[in-house]
C-alpha positions as CSV (number, residue, x, y, z in Angstrom):
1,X,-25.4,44.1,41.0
2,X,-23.1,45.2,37.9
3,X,-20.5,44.0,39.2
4,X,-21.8,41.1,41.2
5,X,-23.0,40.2,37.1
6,X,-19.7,40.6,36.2
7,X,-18.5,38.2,38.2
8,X,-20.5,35.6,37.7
9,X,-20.0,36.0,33.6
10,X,-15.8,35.9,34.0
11,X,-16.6,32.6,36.3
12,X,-18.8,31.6,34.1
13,X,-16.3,31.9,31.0
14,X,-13.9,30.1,33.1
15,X,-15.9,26.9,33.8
16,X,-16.7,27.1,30.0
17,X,-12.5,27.3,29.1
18,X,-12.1,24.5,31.3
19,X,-14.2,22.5,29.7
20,X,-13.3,23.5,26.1
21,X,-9.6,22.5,27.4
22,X,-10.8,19.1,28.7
23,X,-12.5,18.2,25.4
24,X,-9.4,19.1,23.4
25,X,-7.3,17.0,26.2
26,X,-9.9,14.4,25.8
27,X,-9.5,14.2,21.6
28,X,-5.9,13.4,21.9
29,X,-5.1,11.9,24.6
30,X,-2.9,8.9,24.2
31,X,-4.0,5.3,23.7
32,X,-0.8,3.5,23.0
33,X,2.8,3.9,23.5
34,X,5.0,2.8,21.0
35,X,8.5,2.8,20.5
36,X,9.2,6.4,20.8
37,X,6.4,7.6,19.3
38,X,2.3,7.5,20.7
39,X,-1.0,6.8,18.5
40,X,-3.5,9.8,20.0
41,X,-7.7,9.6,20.5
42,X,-7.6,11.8,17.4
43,X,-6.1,9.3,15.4
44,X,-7.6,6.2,16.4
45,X,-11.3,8.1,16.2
46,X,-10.5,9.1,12.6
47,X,-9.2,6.2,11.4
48,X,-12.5,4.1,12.9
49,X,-14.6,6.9,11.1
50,X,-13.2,6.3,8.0
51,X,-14.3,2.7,8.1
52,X,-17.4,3.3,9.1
53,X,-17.8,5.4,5.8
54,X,-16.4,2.7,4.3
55,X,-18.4,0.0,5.4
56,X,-21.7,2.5,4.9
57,X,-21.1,3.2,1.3
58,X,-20.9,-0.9,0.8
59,X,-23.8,-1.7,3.0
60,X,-21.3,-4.1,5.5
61,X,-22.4,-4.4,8.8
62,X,-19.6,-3.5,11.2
63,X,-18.5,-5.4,14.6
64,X,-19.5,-3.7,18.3
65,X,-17.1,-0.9,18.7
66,X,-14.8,-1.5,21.4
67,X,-13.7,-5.1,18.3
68,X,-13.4,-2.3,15.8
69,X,-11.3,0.5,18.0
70,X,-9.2,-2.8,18.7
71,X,-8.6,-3.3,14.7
72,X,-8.0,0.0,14.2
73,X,-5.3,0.8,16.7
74,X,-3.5,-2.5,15.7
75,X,-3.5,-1.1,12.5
76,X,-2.4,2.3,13.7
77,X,0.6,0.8,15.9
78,X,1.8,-1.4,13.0
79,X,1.8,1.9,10.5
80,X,4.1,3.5,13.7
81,X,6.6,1.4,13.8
82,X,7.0,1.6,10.3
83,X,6.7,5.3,10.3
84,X,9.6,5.1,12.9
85,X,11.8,2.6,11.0
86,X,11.8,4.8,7.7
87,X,12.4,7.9,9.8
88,X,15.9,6.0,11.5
89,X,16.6,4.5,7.8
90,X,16.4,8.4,6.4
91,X,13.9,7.5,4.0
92,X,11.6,11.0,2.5
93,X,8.7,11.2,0.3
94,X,9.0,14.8,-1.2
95,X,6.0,17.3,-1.9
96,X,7.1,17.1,-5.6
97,X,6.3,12.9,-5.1
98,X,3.4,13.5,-3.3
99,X,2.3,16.2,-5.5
100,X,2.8,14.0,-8.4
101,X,1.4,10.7,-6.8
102,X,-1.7,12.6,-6.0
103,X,-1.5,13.5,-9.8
104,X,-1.8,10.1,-10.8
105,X,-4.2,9.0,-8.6
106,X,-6.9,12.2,-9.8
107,X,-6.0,10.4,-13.6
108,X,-6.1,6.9,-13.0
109,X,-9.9,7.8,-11.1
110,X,-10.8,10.3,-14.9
111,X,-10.5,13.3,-12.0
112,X,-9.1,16.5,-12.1
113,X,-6.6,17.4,-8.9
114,X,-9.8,19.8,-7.7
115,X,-12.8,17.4,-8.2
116,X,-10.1,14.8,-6.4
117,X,-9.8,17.2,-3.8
118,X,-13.7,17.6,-4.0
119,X,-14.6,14.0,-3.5
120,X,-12.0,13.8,-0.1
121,X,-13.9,16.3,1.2
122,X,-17.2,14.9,1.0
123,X,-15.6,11.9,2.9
124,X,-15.4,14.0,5.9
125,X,-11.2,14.4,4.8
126,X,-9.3,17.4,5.6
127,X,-7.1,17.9,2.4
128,X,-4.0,18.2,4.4
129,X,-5.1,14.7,6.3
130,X,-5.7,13.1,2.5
131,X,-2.0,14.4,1.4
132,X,-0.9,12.7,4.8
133,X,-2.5,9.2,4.3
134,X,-0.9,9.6,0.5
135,X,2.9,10.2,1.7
136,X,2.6,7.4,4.4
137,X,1.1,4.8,1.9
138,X,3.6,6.3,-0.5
139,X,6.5,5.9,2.4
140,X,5.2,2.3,3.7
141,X,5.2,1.0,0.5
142,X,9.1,1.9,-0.3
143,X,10.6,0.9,3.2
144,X,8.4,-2.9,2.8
145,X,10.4,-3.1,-0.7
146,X,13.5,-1.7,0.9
147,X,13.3,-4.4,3.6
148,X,11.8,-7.6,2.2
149,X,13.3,-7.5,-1.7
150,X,16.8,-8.8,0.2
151,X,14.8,-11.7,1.9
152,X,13.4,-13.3,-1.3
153,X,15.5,-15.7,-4.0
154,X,14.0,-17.0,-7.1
155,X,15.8,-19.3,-8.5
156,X,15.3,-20.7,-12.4
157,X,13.9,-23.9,-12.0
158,X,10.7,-22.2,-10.0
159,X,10.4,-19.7,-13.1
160,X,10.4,-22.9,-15.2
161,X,8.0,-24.8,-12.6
162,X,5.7,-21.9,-12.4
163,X,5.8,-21.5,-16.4
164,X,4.8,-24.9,-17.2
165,X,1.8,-24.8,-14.9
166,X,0.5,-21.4,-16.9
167,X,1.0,-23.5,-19.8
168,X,-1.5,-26.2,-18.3
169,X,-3.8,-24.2,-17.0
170,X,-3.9,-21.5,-20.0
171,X,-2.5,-18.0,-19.8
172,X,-6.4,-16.9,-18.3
173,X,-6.5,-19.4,-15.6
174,X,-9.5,-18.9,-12.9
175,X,-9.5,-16.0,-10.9
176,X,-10.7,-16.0,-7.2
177,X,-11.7,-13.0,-4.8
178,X,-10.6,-14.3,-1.2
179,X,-11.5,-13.4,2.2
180,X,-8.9,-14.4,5.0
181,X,-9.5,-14.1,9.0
182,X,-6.6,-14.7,10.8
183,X,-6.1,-16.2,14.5
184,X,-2.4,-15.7,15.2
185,X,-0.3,-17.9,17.3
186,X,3.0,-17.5,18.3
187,X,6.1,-19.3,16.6
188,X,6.0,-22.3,19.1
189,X,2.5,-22.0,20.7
190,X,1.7,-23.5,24.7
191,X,-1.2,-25.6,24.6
192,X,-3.2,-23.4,26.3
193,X,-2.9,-21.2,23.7
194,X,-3.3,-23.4,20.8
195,X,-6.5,-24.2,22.9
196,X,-8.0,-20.9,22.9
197,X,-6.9,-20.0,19.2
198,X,-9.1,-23.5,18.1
199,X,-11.8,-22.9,20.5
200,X,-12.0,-19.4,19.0
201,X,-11.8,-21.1,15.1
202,X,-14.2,-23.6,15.6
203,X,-17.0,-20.6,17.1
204,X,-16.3,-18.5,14.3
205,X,-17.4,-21.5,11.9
206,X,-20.2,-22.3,13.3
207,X,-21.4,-18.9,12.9
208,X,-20.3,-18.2,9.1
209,X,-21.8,-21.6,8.8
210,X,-25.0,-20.4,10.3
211,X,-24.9,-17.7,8.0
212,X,-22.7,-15.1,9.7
213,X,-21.2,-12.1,7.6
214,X,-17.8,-13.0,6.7
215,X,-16.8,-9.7,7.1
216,X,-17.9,-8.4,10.3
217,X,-16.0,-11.1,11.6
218,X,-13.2,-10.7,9.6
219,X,-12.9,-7.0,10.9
220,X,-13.5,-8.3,14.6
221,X,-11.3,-10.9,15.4
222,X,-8.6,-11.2,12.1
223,X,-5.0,-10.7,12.8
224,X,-4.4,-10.4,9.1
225,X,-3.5,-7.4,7.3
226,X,-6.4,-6.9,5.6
227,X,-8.6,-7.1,8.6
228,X,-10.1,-3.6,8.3
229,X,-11.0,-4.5,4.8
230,X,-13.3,-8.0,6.0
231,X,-10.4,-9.7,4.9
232,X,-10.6,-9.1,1.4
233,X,-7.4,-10.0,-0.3
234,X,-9.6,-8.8,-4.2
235,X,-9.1,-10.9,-7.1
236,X,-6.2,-13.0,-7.5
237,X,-4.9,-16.2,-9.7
238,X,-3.5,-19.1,-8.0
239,X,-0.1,-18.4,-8.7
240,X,-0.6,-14.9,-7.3
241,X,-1.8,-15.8,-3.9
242,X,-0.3,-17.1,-0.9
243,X,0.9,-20.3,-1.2
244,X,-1.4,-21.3,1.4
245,X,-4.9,-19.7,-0.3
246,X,-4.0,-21.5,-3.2
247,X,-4.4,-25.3,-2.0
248,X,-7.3,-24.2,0.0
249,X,-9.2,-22.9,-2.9
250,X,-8.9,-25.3,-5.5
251,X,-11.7,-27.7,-6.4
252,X,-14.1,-25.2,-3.7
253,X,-17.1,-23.0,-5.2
254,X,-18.0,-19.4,-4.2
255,X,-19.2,-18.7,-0.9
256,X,-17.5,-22.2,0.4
257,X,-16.1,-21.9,4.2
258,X,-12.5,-23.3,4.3
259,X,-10.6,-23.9,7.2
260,X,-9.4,-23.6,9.9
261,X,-6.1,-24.4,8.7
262,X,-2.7,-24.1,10.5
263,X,0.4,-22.3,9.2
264,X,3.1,-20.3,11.1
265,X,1.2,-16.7,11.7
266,X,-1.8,-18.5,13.0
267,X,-5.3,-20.5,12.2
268,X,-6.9,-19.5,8.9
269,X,-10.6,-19.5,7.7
270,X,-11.1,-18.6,4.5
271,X,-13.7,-18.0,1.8
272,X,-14.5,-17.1,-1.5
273,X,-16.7,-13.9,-2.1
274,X,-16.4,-14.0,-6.0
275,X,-14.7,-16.2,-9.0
276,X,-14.0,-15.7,-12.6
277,X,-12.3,-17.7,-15.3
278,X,-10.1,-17.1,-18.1
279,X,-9.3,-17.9,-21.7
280,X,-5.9,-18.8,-23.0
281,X,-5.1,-15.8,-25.2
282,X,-1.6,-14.7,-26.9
283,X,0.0,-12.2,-25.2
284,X,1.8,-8.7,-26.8
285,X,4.0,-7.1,-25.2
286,X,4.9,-3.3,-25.8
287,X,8.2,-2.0,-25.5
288,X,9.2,1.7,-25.4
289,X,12.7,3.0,-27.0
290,X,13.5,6.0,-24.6
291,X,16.2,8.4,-23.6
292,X,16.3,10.6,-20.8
293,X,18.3,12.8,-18.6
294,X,19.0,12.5,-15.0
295,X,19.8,15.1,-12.4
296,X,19.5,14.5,-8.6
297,X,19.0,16.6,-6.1
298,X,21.5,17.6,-3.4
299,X,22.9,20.0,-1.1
300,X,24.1,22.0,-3.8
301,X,21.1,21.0,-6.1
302,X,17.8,22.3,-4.6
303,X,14.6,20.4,-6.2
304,X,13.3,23.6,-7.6
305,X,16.9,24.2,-9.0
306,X,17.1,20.6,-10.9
307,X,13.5,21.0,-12.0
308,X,14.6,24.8,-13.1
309,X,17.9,22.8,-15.4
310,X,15.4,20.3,-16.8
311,X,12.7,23.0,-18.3
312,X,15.5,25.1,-19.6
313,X,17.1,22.2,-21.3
314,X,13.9,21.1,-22.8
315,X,13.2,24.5,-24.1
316,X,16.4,24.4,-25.9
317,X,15.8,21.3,-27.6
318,X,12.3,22.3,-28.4
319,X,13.6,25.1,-30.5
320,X,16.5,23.1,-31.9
321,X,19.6,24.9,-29.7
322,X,20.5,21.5,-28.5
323,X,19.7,17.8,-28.9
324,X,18.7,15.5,-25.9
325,X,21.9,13.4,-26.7
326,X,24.0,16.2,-26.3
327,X,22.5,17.3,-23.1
328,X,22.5,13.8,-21.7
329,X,25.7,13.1,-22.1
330,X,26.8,16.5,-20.8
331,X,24.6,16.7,-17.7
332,X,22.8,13.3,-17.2
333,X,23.7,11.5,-13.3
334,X,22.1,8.1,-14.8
335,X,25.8,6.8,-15.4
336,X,24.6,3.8,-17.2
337,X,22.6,5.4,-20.2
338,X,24.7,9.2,-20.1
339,X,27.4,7.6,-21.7
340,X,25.5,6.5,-24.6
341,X,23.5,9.7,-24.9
342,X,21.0,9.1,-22.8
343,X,19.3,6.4,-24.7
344,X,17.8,3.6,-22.3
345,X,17.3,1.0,-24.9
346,X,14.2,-1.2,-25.7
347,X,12.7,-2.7,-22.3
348,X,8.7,-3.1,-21.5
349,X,7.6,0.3,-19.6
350,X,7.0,-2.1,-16.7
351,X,10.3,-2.5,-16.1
352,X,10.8,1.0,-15.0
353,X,9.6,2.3,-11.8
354,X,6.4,4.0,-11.5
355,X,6.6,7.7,-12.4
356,X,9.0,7.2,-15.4
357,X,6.2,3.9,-16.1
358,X,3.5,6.5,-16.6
359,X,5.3,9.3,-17.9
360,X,6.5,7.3,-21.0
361,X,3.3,5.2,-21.3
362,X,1.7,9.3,-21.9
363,X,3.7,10.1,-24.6
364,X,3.8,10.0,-28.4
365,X,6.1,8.8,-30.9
366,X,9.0,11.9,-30.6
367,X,7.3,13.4,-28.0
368,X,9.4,15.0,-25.1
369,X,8.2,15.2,-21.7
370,X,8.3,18.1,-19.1
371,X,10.5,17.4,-15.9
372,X,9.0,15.1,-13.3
373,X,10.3,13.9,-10.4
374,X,10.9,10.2,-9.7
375,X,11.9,8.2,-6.7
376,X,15.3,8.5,-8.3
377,X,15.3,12.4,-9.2
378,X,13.9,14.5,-11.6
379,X,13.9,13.4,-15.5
380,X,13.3,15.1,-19.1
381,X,12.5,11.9,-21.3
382,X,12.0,11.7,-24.7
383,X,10.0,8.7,-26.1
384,X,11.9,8.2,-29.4
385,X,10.0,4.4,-30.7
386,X,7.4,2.0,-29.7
387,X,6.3,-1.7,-30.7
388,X,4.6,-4.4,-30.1
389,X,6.0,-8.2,-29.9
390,X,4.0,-11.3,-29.8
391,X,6.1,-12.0,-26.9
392,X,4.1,-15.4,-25.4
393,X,7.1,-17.2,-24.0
394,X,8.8,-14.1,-22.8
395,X,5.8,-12.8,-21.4
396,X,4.8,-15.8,-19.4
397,X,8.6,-16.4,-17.7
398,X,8.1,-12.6,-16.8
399,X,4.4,-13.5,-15.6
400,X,5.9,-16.3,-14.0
401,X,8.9,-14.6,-12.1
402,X,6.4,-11.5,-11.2
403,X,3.6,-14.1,-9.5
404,X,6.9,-15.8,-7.5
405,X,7.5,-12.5,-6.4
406,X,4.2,-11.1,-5.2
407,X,3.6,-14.4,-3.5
408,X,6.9,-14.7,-1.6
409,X,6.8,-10.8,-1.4
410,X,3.1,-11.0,0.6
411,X,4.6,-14.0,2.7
412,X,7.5,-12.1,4.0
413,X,6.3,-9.2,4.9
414,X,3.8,-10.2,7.2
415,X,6.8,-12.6,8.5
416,X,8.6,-8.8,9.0
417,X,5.9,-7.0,10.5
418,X,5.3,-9.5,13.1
419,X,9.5,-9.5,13.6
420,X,8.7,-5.6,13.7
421,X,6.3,-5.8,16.2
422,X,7.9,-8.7,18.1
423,X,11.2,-6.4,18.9
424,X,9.4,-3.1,19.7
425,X,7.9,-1.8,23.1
426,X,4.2,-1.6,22.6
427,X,1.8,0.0,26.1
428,X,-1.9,0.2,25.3
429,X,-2.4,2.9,27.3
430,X,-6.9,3.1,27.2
431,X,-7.9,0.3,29.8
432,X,-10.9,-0.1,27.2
433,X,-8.8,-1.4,24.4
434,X,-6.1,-3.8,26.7
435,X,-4.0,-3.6,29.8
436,X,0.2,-4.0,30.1
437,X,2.9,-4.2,27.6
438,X,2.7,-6.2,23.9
């Protein structure tokens, strides 16, 4: 009987492995092929998760799930093929970056790193998974600037244009919180298709007009890039959105339906969830007098080696061994400023890019900094001056230039991710989600 027991316990213990193994088999099996790369159950599930905490802690109602797993892998397969560009292109976020990003976003939220860390795991958010989601934002974000900065021309008579319409409308002009749902179309659409994209348009009006949330459609049938957000584009000016939200919304009210209108991604219907208007106020503009010192890690120069330089040079300017000037021209790899000391000039902190932005915008007067790490390498800055300017006319051709930018900048990339995705091999593998090759 023992040993009959026995038996039955080990076969037992067996079926139970089995099973174990199919569960872990059935959390990441793959959904979608891409490129050279797959999108796993486990990462589809945890992404649709994450907006369903989302749209709990804003009270949104969500579309039935097989519409939001659809989203969501979309989503996931558009973040691959970037993922997979920036890995060919050799471009790296570094733990120092992401260390110091993660930095940043604890202060800008009045957090600590710990009660940061605290907060992600009340989400439901591994740590490790939360540093993830940071370095691929962080790493999405460069390679879109990398690839669409090259694509867009400004040329001075659109700073001009733009400037005298800031003028007319008064530096505050009206504000407008849009909601986009996207039907895309291909670049020369069959009729059949055109067809189905309208009869698809003219349902979803009836229903917002029936009182439908905006939303919940948004995140069930929009192609746009903020689809898994209800289409919520936030709060923009006129001159800051597309150029195509910005005829649609003028002389409309909050909560207005617009649409469906017709560019080349598709059928748009668009609302407005909120509004807010300005005043014309005169603008300052702060400018920091800086100098720094540059060294850039290499084969030879480890990160912990440059970062290692930068403290002990600091330490011997704190007790008065050496001066920055000295040091920076000595040692400096910023070519431009080493030559003169270091010393970067006046310029608006703006102008720099983020890390150094926020390190100098921390300091005092004749404060120096401790070595941080930028996109550039790691710097020791000391903030010698700063001042303000009543700077209205420079301010609003830099306003001016910056809107151009952002605008053209939000129109081309979606113009590249759909290039992206036009040129890549695409399998949804889950019979649930869609069949055959995109």
């Amino acid at each position: 009987m023992k040993k009959r027991g026995k038996q039955l316990l080990i076969a037992a213990g067996l079926v139970l492995a089995a099973a174990a193994s199919q569960a872990v088999e059935l959390l990441d099996k793959v959904v979608a092929v891409v490129n050279q790369d797959v999108v796993l159950e486990s990462q589809l599930s945890g992404l649709v998760n994450q907006v369903r905490q989302s749209a709990r802690a804003a009270g949104q109602p969500l579309p039935e799930e097989r519409q939001l797993r659809k989203q969501a892998l979309d989503r996931l397969i558009l973040e691959s093929l970037q993922l997979q560009l920036a890995d060919r292109l050799g471009l790296r976020i570094t733990d120092t970056q992401l260390e110091q990003a993660i930095t940043n976003i604890a202060r800008s939220e009045g957090k600590t790193v710990e009660q940061l860390r605290a907060g992600v795991a009340a989400e439901g958010l591994t740590y490790a998974q939360f540093r993830e989601q940071v370095r691929n934002e962080i790493l999405l974000s460069e390679l879109a600037r990398n690839q669409v900065r090259r694509r867009i021309n400004i040329s001075d008579q659109e700073v001009k244009q733009v400037v005298q319409m800031i003028k007319e409308q008064g530096q505050g002009n009206s504000r407008y919180r849009v909601g986009n749902i996207l039907l895309p179309l291909p670049a020369n659409p069959s009729s059949e298709q055109l067809r189905q994209a309208s009869g698809l348009a003219e349902q979803l009006m009836a229903q917002l007009k029936q009182g439908a949330d905006f939303r919940q459609l948004a995140i069930a049938h929009s192609a746009g890039p903020k689809a898994l957000e209800g289409g919520d584009w936030g709060m923009l000016g006129i001159n800051e959105m597309p150029s195509l939200f910005s005829e649609a919304v003028r002389n409309h009210a909050k909560g207005d339906i617009i649409g469906p209108i017709r560019s080349g991604a598709g059928l748009h219907i668009l609302t407005i969830f909120d509004m807010e208007g300005g005043t014309t106020q005169t603008v300052q503009a702060v400018e920091v007098k800086a100098r720094h010192i540059l060294i850039k890690p290499s084969i030879i120069m480890s990160e912990e080696k440059a970062q290692s330089m930068l403290a002990g040079f600091s330490r011997s300017i704190r007790a008065g061994e050496a001066s920055m000037s000295e040091l920076a021209e000595q040692f400096s790899e910023d070519p431009g400023s080493a030559i003169n000391g270091g010393d970067l000039g006046w310029a608006a902190p703006e102008m720099y890019v983020s890390s150094f932005r926020d390190t100098v915008n921390r300091l005092d007067v004749g404060q120096l900094s401790e070595p941080f790490r930028s996109e550039h390498g790691w710097h020791l800055v000391l903030l010698e001056d700063r001042r303000v300017m009543d700077a209205t006319e420079q301010a609003t051709e830099q306003r001016a230039y910056q809107l151009i930018f952002n605008r053209r900048f939000t129109e081309e990339v979606q113009t590249w991710l759909d290039e992206l995705r036009d040129e890549a091999y695409i399998r949804i593998v889950d019979p649930n989600l869609a069949n055959g090759e995109l």
